[in-house]
N, C-alpha and C positions, 0 to 999 in steps of 0.2 A: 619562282625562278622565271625569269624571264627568255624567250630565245629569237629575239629580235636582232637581225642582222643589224653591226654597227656600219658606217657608210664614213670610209675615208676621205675629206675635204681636199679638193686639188689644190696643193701646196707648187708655192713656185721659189726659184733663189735667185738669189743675182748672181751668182758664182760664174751660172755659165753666158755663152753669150748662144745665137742662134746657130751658128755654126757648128756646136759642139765643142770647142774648143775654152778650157778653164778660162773665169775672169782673171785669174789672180792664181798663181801658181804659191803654193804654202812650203813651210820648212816642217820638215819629218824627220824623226833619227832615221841617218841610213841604211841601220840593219833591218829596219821596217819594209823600204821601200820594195823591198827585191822580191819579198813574201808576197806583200800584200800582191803587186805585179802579178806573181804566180799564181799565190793559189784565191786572190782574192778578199782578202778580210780589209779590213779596215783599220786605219792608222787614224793618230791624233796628233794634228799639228801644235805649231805654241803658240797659237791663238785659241787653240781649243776645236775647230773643223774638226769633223770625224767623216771620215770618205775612204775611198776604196783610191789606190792608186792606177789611174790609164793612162798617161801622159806624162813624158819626161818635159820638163822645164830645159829652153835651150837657151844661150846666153843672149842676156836681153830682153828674157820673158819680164810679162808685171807680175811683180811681188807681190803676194800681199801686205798690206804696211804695219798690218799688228804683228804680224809673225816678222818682219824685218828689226820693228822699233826692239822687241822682245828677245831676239837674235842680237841684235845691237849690245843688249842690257847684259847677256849670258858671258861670263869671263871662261877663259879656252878651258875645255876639259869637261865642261858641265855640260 
């Protein structure tokens, strides 16, 4: 058995920009939204992102375009 510390690689995303502020605001069901907000957990959009929700989208934010094209494709109800 081995007890060698593993050593996590600094991983970077484009999501956000330098500001802090999301690149690209995603579609979440929104009984999710309100949770994750509180207590924290993490949602999965329909592009597939898995994240923690901090920031409401306000009208005129950038979309994400696969979660848009994918939102597009969904007929009411689903």
């Amino acid at each position: 058995m081995s007890t060698d510390t593993l050593v996590r690689p600094d991983t970077t995303t484009d999501e956000t920009t330098d500001d802090d502020t999301p690149k690209f605001f995603h579609y979440v069901k929104k009984n999710k939204i309100a949770e994750s907000a509180v207590m924290g957990t993490h949602v999965v959009a329909l592009c597939g992102e898995v994240f923690p929700v901090t920031r409401s989208a306000k009208p005129g934010s950038p979309v994400c375009p696969a979660c848009e094209e994918i939102y597009k494709g969904l007929r009411k109800g689903d």
